[in-house]
C-alpha positions in Angstrom: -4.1 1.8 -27.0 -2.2 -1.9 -26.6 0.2 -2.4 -23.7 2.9 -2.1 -26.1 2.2 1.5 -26.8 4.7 3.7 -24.2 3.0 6.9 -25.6 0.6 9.0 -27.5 -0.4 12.7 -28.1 -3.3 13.9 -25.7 -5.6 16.5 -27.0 -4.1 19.2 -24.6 -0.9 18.7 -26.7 0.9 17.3 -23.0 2.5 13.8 -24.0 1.5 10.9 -21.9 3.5 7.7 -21.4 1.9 4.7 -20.5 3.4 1.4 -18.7 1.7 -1.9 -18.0 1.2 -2.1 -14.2 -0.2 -4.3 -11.9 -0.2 -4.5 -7.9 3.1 -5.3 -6.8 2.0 -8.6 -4.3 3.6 -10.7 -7.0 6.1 -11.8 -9.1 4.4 -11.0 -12.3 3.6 -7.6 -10.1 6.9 -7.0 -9.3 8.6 -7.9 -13.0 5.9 -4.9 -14.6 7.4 -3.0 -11.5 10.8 -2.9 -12.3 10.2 -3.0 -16.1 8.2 0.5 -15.6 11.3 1.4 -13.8 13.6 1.2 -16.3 11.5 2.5 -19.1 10.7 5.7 -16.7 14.4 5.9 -16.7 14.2 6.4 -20.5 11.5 8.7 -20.9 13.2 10.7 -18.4 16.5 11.0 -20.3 14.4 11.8 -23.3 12.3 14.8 -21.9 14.7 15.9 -19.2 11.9 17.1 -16.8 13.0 19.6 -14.0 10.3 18.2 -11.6 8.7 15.3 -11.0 4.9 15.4 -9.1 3.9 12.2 -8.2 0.4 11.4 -6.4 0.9 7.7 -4.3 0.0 4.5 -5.4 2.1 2.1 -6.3 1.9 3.5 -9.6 3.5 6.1 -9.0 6.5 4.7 -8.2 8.6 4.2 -11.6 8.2 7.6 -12.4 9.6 8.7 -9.0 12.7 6.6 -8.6 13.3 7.0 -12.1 13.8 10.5 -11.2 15.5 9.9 -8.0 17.7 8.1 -9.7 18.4 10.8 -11.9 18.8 13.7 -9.9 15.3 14.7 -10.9 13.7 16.5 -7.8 10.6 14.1 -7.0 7.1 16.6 -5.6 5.2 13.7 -3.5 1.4 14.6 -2.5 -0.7 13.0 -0.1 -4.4 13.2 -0.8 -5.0 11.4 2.0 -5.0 11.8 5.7 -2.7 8.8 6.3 -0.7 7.7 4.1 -0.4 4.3 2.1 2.7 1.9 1.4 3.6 3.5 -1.6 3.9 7.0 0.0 5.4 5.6 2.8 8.1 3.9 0.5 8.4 7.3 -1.8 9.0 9.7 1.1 12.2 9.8 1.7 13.3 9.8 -2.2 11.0 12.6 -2.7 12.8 16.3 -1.7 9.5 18.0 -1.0 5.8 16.7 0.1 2.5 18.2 -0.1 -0.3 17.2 2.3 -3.9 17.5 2.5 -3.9 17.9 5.8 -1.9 18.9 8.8 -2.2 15.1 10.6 0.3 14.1 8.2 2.8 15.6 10.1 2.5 13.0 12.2 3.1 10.0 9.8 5.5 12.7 7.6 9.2 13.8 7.6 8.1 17.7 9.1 11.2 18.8 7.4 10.4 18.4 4.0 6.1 18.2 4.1 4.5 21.3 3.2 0.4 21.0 4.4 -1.0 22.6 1.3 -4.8 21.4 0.9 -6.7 19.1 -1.6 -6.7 21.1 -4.8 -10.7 21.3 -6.2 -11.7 22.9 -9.4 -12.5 26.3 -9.9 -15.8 26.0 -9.8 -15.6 24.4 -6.3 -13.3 27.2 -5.3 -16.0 29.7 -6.1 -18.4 28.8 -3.5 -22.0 28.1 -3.2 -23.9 29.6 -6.5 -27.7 30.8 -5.4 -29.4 29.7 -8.4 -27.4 25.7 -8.4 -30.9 24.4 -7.1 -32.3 25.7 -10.6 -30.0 23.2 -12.7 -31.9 20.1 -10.6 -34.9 22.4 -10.8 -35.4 21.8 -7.4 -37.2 24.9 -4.7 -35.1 27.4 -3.1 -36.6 26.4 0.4 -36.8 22.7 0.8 -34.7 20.7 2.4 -31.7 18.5 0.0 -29.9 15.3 0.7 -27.0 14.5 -1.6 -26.1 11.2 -2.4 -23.1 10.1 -4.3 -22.1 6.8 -5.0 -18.8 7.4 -7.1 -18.0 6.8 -10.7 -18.7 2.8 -10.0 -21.4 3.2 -7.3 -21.3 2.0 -3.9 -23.9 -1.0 -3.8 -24.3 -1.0 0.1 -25.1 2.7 0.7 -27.5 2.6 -2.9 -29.1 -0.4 -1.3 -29.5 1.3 2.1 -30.9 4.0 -0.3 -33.4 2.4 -1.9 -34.9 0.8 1.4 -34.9 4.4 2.9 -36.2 6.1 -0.2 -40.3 6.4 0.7 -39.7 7.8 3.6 -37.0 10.3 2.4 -39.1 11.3 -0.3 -41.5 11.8 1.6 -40.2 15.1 3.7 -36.8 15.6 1.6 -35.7 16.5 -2.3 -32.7 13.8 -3.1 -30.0 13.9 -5.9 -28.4 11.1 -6.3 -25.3 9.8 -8.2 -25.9 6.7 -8.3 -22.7 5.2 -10.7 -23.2 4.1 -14.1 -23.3 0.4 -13.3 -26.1 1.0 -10.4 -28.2 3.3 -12.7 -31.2 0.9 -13.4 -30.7 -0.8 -10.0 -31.5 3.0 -8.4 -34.0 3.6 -11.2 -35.7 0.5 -10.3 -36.3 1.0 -7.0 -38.5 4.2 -7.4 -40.6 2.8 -9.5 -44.0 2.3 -8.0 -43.8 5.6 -5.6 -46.5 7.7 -5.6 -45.8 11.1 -8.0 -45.3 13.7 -5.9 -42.6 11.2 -3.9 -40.9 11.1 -7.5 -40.9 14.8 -7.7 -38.8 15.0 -5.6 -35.9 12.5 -7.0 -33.3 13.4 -9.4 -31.5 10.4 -10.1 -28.0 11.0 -12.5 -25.6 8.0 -13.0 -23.1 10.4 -13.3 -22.2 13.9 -12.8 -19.3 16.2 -13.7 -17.7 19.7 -14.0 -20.5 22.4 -12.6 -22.8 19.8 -12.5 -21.9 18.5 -9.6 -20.1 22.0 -8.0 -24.0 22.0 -8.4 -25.4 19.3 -6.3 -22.6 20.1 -3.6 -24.3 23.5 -3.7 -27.4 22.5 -3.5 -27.4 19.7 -0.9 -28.4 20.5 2.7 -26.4 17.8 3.6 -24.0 15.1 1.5 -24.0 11.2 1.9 -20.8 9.7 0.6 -17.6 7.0 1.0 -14.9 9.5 2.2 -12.1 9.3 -0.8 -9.7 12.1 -0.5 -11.8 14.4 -2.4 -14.0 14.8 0.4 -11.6 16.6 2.2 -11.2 19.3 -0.7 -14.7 19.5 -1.9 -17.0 19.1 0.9 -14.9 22.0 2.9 -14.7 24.7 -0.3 -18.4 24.0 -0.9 -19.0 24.1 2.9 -21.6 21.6 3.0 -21.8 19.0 5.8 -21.8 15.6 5.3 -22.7 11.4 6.4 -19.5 9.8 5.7 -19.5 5.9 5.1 -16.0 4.6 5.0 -15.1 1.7 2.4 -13.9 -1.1 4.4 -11.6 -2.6 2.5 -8.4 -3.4 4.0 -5.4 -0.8 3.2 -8.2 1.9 1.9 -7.4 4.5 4.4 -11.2 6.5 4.2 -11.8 6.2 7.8 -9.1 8.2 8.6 -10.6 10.8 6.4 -13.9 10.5 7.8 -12.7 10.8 11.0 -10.8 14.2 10.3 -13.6 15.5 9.2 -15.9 14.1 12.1 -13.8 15.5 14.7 -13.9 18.7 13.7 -18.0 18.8 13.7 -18.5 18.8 9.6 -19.3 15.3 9.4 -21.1 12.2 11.0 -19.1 8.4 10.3 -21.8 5.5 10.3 -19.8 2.4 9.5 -21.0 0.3 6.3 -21.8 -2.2 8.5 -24.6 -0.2 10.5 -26.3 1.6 7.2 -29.4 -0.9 7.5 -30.0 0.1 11.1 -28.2 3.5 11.5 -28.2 5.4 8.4 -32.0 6.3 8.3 -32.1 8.2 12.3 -28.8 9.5 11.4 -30.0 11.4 7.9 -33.5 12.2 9.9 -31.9 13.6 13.0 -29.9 15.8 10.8 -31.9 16.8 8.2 -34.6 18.1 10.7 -32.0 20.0 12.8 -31.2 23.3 10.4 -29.3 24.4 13.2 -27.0 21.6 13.6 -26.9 21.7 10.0 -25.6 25.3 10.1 -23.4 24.8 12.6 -21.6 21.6 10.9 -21.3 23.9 7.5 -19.4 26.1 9.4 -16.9 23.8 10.6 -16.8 22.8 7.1 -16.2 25.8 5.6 -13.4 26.5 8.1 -11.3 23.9 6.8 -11.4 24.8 3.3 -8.0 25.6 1.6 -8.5 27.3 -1.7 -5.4 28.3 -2.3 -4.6 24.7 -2.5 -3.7 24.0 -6.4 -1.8 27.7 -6.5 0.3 26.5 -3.3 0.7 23.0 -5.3 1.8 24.9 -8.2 4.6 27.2 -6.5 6.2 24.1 -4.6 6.6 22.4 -8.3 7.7 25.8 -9.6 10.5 26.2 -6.9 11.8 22.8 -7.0 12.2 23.1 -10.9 14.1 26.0 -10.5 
């Protein structure tokens, strides 16, 4: 679809609008910015929405003062533990806010945030399924490590990976999502291991749907950045985790990382320290089933399932 396209049919039959963007830090930013504005103003007039659910970013920010702007009440969720500039700008346009988490009460308007949990698909929702090890044909008794490096891979924890991966393989079974643009990087570097070391590798540049409801249920333990998903999935699946923040300026994962860590479901190792911390931490852990049992537990006691439904009846209220 060109830029010059403002819609087209989905599939599901739910018509989408799209508006050039960019980041708003500069003029040609802020020009797409206010030229979103106004054309969210007409869509709006056009559909008449009764509720408008906006997710952060910046954007998300047409859409929502569009509404504003027309008496449309404006739904704000925060995936995140802290939130970003956009949310911070949003907040007190929007008449109702969802949070992941109950810290953002602290950073929040209490008077209009409602702490609702991360939504996670269903099949996150239903728990751990006994026989997910059989999809990675993997045995019911040995001892799984997790790796995911999101949809574009995360070079510096696949690189800490690969250095790590002989002597992994050599006590451990590891899935690992590696990202599509990393595939042949990951693939490369377990060429050369002996056979029963690659035995014990599954190596996906991708996973979705049950497939990865899968891997969460089959994983010992999960090595990941902390995005906000974390804080939905690894809690409903109950499966502890090694969380390694992105560092980039204005990402806010070490907040989330350190939600989780504080409440005993997660280690933080810094991307700085992979090359010297990451392989003791993964050891220390993956030999300690009771530590590991423990830190599920503290998991599992922060999972919200009732997320999405409680998601669903703020919208359905505010539209009323």
């Amino acid at each position: 679809m060109s830029q010059a396209d403002d819609h087209s049919q989905a599939l599901t039959g739910v018509r989408c609008y799209f508006f050039p963007m960019a980041p708003p830090s500069s003029l040609r930013g802020m020009a797409l910015l206010a030229l979103a504005t106004i054309r969210a103003v007409l869509v709006i007039l056009r559909t008449r929405p009764r509720v408008t659910f906006a997710t952060g970013g910046y954007v998300s920010t047409p859409a929502a003062v569009a509404s504003w702007l027309l008496r449309v009440p404006v739904v704000l969720f925060l995936p995140d533990v802290v939130p970003g500039k956009a949310v911070g700008w949003l907040a007190p346009v929007a008449r109702r806010i969802a949070a992941s988490t109950e810290e953002a009460l602290l950073h929040l308007p209490a008077d209009k945030t409602v702490v609702t949990g991360y939504p996670v698909r269903d099949v996150f929702t239903a728990g751990r399924d006994p026989m997910a090890r059989t999809r990675f044909q993997l045995p019911a008794d040995g001892t799984v490590l997790l790796v995911v490096g999101g949809s574009q891979g995360a070079r510096s924890i696949n690189d800490a990976v690969a250095r790590l991966l002989p002597d992994l393989l050599s006590r451990y079974h590891l899935i690992h999502v590696c990202g599509e643009q990393r595939y042949e990087e990951a693939r490369a570097a377990a060429i050369g291991l002996p056979e029963d070391r690659q035995a014990r590798y599954r190596l996906h540049p991708y996973l979705d749907g049950d497939d990865m409801a899968a891997a969460f249920g089959s994983a010992d333990l999960v090595l990941s950045r902390a995005g906000a998903s974390v804080l939905g999935e690894l809690p409903a699946m109950g499966t502890p985790a090694v969380l390694v923040p992105f560092p980039a300026p204005g990402v806010h994962q070490r907040a989330n990382a350190d939600y989780l860590a504080k409440r005993g479901a997660a280690v933080v190792v810094d991307d700085t320290d992979l090359t010297d911390r990451l392989g003791p931490v993964l050891e220390e852990l993956l030999d300690d089933r009771v530590r590991l049992h423990r830190m599920a537990r503290a998991c599992q006691a922060l999972a919200r399932p009732e997320a999405a439904a409680t998601i669903a009846a703020l919208l359905t209220r505010e539209a009323a």
